[in-house]
C-alpha positions in Angstrom: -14.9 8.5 -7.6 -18.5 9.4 -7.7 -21.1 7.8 -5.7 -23.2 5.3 -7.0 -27.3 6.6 -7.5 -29.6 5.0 -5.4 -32.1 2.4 -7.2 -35.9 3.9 -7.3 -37.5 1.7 -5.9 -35.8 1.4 -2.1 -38.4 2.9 0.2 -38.6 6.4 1.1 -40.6 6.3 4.4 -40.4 4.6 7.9 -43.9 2.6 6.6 -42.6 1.9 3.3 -39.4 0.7 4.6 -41.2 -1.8 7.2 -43.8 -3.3 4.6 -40.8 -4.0 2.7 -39.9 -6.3 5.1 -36.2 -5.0 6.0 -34.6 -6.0 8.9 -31.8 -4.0 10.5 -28.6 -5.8 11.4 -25.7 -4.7 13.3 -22.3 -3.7 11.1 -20.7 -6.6 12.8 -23.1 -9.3 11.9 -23.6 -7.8 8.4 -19.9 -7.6 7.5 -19.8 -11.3 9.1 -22.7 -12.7 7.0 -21.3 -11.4 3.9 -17.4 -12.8 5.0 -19.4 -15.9 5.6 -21.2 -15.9 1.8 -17.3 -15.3 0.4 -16.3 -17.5 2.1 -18.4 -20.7 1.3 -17.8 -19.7 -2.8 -14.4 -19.9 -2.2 -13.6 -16.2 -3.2 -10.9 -14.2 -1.3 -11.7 -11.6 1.1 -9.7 -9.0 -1.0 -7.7 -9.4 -4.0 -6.1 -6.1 -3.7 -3.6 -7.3 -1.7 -0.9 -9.6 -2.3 1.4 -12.0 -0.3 -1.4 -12.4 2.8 -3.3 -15.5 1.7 -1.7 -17.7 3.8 -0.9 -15.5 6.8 -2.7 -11.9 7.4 -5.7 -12.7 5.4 -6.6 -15.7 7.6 -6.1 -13.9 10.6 -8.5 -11.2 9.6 -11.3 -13.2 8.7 -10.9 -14.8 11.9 -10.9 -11.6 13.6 -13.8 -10.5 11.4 -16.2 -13.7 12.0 -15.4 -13.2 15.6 -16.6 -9.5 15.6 -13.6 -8.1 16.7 -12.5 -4.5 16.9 -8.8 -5.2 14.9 -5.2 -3.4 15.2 -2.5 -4.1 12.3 0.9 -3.8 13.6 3.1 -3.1 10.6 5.6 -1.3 9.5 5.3 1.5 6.2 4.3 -0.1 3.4 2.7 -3.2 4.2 -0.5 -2.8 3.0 -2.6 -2.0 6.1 -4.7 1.1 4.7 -5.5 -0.7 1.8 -6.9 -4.3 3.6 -8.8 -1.6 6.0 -10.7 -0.1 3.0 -11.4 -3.2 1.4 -13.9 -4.1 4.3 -16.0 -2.2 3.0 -16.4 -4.3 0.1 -18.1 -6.5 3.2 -20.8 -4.2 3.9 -24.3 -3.9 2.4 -24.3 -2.1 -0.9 -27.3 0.2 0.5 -28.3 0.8 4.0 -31.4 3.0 4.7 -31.1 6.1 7.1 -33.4 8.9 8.6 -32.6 11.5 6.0 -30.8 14.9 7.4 -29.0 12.4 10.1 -25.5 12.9 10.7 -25.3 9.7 12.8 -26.9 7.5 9.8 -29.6 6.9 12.2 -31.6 3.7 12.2 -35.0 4.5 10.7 -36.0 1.4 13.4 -33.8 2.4 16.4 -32.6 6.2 16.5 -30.0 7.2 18.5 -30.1 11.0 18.3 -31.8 13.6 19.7 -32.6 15.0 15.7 -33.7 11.3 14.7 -35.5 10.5 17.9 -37.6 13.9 17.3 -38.0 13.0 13.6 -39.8 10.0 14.2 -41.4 10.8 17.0 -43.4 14.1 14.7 -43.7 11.8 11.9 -43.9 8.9 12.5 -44.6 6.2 9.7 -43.8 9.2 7.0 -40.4 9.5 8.1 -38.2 10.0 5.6 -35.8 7.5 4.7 -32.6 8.3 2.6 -30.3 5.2 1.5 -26.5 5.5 1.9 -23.5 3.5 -0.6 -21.4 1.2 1.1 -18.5 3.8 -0.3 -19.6 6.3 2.5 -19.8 3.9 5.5 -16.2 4.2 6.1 -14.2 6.8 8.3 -10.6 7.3 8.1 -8.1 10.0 10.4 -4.7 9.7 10.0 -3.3 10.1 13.9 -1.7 12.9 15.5 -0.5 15.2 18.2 -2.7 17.8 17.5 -5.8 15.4 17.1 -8.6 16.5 19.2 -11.6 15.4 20.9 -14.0 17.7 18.9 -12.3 16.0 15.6 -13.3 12.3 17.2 -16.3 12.5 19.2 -17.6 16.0 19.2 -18.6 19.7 20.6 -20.8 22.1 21.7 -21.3 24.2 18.2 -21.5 27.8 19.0 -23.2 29.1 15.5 -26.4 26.5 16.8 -26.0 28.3 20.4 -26.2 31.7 19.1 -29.4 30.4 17.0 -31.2 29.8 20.6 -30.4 26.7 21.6 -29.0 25.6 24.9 -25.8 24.7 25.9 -26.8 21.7 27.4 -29.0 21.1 24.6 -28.3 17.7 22.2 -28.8 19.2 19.5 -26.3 22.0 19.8 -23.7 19.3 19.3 -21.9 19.0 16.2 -20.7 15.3 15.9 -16.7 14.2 15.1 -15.6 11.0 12.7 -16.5 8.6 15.2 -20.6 9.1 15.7 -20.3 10.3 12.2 -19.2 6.2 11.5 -22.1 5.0 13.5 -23.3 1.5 11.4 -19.9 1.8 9.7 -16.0 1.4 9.6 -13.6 3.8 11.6 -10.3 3.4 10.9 -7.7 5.1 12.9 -3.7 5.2 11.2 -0.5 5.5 13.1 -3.0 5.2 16.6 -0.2 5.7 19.2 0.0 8.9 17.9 -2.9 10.5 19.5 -2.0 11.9 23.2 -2.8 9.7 26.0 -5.6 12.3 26.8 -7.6 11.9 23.4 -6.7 7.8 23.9 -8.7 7.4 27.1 -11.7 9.2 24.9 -11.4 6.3 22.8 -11.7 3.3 25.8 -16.0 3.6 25.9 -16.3 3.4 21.7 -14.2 0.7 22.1 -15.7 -1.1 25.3 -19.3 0.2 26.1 -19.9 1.2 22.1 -21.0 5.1 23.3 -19.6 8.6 23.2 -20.0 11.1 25.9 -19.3 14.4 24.9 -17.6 17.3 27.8 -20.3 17.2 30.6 -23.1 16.6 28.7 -25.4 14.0 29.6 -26.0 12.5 26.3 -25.1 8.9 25.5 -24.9 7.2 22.2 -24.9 3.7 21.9 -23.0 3.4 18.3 -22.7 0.4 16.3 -19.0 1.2 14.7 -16.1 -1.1 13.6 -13.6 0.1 15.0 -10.1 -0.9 13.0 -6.4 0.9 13.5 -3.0 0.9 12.6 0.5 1.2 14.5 4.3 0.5 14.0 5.1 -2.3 16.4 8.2 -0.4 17.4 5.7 2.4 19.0 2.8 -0.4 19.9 5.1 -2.2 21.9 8.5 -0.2 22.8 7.6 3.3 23.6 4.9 3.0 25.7 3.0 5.6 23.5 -0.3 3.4 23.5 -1.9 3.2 27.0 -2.3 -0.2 28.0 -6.1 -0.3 28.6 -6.5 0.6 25.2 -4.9 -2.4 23.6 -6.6 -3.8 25.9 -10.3 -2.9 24.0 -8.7 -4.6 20.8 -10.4 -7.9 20.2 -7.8 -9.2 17.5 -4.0 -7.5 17.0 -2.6 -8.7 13.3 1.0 -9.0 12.4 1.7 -7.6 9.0 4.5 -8.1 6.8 6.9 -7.2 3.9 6.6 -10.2 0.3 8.2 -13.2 1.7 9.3 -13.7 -1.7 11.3 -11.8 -4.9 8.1 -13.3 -7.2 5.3 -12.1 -4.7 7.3 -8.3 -4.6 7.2 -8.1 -8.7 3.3 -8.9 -8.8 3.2 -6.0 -6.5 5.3 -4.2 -8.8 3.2 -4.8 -11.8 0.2 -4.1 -10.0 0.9 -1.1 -8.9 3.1 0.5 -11.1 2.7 3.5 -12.9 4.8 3.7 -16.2 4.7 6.5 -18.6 3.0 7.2 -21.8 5.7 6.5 -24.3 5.9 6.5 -28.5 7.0 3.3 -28.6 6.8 -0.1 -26.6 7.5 -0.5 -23.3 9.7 -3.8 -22.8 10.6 -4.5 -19.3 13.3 -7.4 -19.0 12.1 -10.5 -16.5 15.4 -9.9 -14.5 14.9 -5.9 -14.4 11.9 -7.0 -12.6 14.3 -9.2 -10.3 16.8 -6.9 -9.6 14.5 -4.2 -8.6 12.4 -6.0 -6.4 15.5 -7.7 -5.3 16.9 -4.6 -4.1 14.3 -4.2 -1.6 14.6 -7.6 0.0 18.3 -6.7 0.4 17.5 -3.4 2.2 15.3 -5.3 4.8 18.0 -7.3 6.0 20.8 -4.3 5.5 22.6 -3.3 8.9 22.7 0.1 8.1 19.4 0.8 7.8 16.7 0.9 10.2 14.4 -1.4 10.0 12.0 -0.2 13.0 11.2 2.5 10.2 11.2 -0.6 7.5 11.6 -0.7 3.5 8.1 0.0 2.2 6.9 -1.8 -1.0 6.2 1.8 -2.2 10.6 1.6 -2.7 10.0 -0.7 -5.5 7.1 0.2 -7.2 9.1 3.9 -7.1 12.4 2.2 -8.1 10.4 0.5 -11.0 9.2 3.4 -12.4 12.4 5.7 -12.2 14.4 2.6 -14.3 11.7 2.4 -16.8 11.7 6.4 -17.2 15.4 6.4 -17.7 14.9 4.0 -20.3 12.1 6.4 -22.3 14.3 9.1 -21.3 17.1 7.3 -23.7 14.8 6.4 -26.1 13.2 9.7 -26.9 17.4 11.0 -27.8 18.2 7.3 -29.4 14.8 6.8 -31.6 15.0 3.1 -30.7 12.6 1.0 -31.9 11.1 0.1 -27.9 11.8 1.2 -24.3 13.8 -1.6 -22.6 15.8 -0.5 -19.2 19.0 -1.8 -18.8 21.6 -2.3 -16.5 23.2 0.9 -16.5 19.3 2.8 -16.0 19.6 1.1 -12.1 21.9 3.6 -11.2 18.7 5.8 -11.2 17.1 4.2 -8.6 19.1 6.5 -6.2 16.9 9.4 -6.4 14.1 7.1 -6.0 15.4 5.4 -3.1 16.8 8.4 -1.3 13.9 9.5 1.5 12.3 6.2 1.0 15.0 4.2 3.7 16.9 5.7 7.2 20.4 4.7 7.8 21.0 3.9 11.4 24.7 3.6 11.6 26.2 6.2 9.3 25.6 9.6 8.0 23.0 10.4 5.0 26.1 11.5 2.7 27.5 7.9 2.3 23.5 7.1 1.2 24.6 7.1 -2.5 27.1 4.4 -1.8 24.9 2.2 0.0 22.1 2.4 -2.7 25.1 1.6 -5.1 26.2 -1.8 -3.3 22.6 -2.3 -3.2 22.2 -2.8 -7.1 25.8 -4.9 -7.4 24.6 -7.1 -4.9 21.0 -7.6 -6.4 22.3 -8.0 -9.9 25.2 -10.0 -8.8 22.7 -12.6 -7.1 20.2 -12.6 -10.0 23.0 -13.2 -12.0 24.1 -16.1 -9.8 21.0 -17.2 -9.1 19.1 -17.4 -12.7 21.4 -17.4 -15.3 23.8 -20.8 -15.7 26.9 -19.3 -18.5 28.6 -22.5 -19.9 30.1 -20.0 -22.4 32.2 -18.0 -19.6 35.6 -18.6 -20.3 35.0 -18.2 -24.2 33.3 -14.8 -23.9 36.6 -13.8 -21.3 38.9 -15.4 -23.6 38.0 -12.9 -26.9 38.7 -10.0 -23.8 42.0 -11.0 -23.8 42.5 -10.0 -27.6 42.5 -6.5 -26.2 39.0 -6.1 -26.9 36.8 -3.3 -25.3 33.4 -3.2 -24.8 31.5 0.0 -24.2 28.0 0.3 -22.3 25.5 3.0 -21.1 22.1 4.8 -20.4 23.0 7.2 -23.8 23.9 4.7 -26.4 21.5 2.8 -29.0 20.7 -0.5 -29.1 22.5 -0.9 -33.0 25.6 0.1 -30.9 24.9 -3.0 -28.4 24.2 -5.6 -31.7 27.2 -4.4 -33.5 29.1 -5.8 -30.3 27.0 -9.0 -31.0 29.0 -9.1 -34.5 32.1 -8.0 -33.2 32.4 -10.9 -30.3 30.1 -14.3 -31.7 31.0 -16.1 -28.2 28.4 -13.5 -26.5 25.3 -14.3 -29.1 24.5 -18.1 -27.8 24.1 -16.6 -23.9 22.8 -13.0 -24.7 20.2 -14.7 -26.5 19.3 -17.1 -23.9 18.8 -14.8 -21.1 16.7 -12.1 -23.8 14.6 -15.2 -25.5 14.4 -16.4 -28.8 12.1 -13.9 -29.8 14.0 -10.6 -28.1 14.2 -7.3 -30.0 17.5 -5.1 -30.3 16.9 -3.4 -27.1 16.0 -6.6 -25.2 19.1 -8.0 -26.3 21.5 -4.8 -25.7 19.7 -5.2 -22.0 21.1 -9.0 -21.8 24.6 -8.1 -23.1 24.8 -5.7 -20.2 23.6 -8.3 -17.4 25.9 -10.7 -18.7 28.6 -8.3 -18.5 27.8 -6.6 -15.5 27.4 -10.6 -14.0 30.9 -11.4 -15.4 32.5 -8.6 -13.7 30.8 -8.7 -10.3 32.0 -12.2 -10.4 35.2 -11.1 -11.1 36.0 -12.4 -14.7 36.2 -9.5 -16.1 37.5 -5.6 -15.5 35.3 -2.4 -15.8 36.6 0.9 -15.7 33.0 3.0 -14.6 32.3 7.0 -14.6 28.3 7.5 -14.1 26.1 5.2 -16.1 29.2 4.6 -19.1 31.1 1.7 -18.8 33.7 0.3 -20.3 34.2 -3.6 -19.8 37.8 -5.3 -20.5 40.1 -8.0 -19.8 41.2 -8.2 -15.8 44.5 -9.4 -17.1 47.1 -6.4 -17.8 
């Protein structure tokens, strides 16, 4: 994304910038000022993220008003990155700077040695440069290997071999954290930096400077200051030294979609479905069942859940069922793309790398993913759809009828068993709407006959996604 052009006519000098009457403000108060204005119009403080109205997002505005620096303890998936960068939607939409400054330098107050010079030849002519919101914000994923040059700074050797002194300022070359003076540093996965690096991080945090190897230079930054950690590592490990957490004005408890709706507005949000030919059609309790897989997993004992079941599981899931259902389509020439029951079985290739088993090995993963699915369609089944026309629809089994489904076959394959078998119409119909298309309703036939057999009314003999549905009685 491109940065937006700065309007002609902000100032372009220290003089012009003071007749025009602006006043400086610290990142804090500005960000609080502008939470404040949101706040009294009764808009959200994002809208990017769902599920945390009533429980994260209040937290962080408290946090926020309060001028905190802020922690998010969360497991994968939760959203944390994504609430960080919306702060900057807080922020000014154009903040003026000495131009050439790598610390965004006050024009009023100037912190380095290359600002403090600049003003100090030119005074009232200084030139003044005006920077997008967009570029106030600094993010470094955590690590090991993170150094102090990458966070706070060095000596550069190029400007020392130019002539200047080692102990000179401006031979520094500045890391991501002056870099986010009058801005947002974010800091992902912190307890991942080595205790050595952490300590660097106790003055930005406490006394709001940098101090760089034995130089005597001090900046006094004005930086938000927001990271992220796994709880399991924040509080189990002892991979965060306490004085640090100590710096953190606010810690914030994320969390996975307390609900099956609140995890398929993600979905539909976020998803990325594929260019087809044709319409895509996706079935309300595809949507269920997907999302529904997920919630299962979180509360699965064989899977760890200090590593967690990331919303990115269904929004992944979501679009491999909805490619398996093109991927039928483009071979059938059906009249829309509608996923069925049987395209869930491709969610194992989506969901493979996305969870960690804890008691068992990772070659019984396919039949955990499997028991998954039954259980989510089996629940959405029990839960959503009410079939008064049960033992009618097992009784014409018991004719030796057979019923085949799967991922290959066409939906005029699916309404010719309509024909064949009337007591399946009234139901199929019901769950697909009065308006459903062929493939809509070839998608309810198999959820009723998927439901009737995980409820154990009916038999199915199974090999990959073909199925072949029958009486249990023999």
């Amino acid at each position: 994304m491109s940065t937006p052009i700065a309007p002609l006519d902000l100032p372009t000098t220290l003089g012009a910038l003071r007749q025009s009457g602006y006043v400086s403000k610290p990142v804090r108060e500005e960000l609080r000022i502008n939470l404040e204005q949101r706040l009294s119009e009764g808009r959200p403080l994002t809208s990017a993220v769902l599920g945390y109205e009533d429980s994260v997002l209040p937290q962080l505005e408290t946090a926020l008003l309060a001028g905190h620096d802020i922690i998010l303890l969360g497991e994968r998936g939760q959203a944390k990155t994504r609430m960080i960068r919306s702060l900057v939607d807080l922020l000014d939409e154009w903040l003026p700077i000495l131009e050439g400054s790598e610390v965004r330098d006050d024009p009023y107050a100037p912190i380095s040695a290359y600002g403090i010079d600049l003003v100090a030849q030119k005074g009232e002519d200084a030139p003044i440069t005006w920077v997008h919101r967009s570029r106030r914000f600094a993010e470094k994923l955590a690590s090991p290997d993170t150094s102090m040059a990458d966070l706070i700074g060095e000596v550069d050797p190029i400007k020392v071999a130019g002539g200047l002194y080692l102990d000179d300022p401006r031979a520094l070359s500045y890391g991501l954290v002056p870099k986010s003076n009058r801005g947002i540093f974010a800091m992902n996965e912190l307890p991942d930096l080595s205790e050595r690096i952490q300590v660097g991080l106790l003055n930005v945090l406490e006394e709001r400077d940098v101090q760089i190897r034995g130089h005597l230079v001090r900046l006094e930054l004005d930086v938000l200051v927001v990271a992220t950690a796994n709880p399991e590592d924040y509080t189990n490990r002892g991979r965060l030294i306490t004085p640090l957490k100590d710096r953190f004005g606010s810690q914030i408890r994320t969390h996975y979609p307390y609900e099956i709706t609140t995890e398929i507005e993600i979905i539909h949000q976020e998803a990325k479905l594929p260019t087809a030919p044709v319409p895509i059609k996706v079935p309300w309790f595809i949507d269920d069942i997907v999302a529904r897989v997920s919630h299962l997993a979180r509360k699965s004992h064989v899977i760890s859940q200090s590593s967690g079941v990331s919303v990115r599981l269904s929004i992944a899931n979501y679009e491999t069922v909805v490619a398996s259902a093109l991927r039928r389509t483009l071979r059938t020439h059906d009249a829309s793309v509608v996923p069925r029951v049987s395209d869930l079985g491709a969610m194992v290739q989506s969901t493979q790398g996305k969870i960690e088993f804890d008691t068992m090995d990772d070659s019984d993963s396919d039949q955990v993913i499997a028991a998954l699915v039954s259980l989510a369609v089996r629940q959405c089944f029990a839960e959503h759809i009410l079939l008064e026309e049960a033992p009618e629809i097992v009784a014409a089994f018991g004719a030796e009828a057979l019923v085949h489904t799967g991922d290959d076959l066409p939906d005029r394959d699916y309404v010719a068993v309509l024909a064949a078998m009337p007591a399946l119409g009234e139901p199929v119909r019901r769950v697909a709407g009065p308006e459903a298309s062929d493939g809509e309703l070839a998608s309810a036939i198999e959820l009723v006959l998927e439901g009737l057999y995980l409820t154990k009314r009916l038999a199915k003999d199974a090999s990959g996604a073909r199925a072949l549905y029958r009486t249990r009685i023999r």
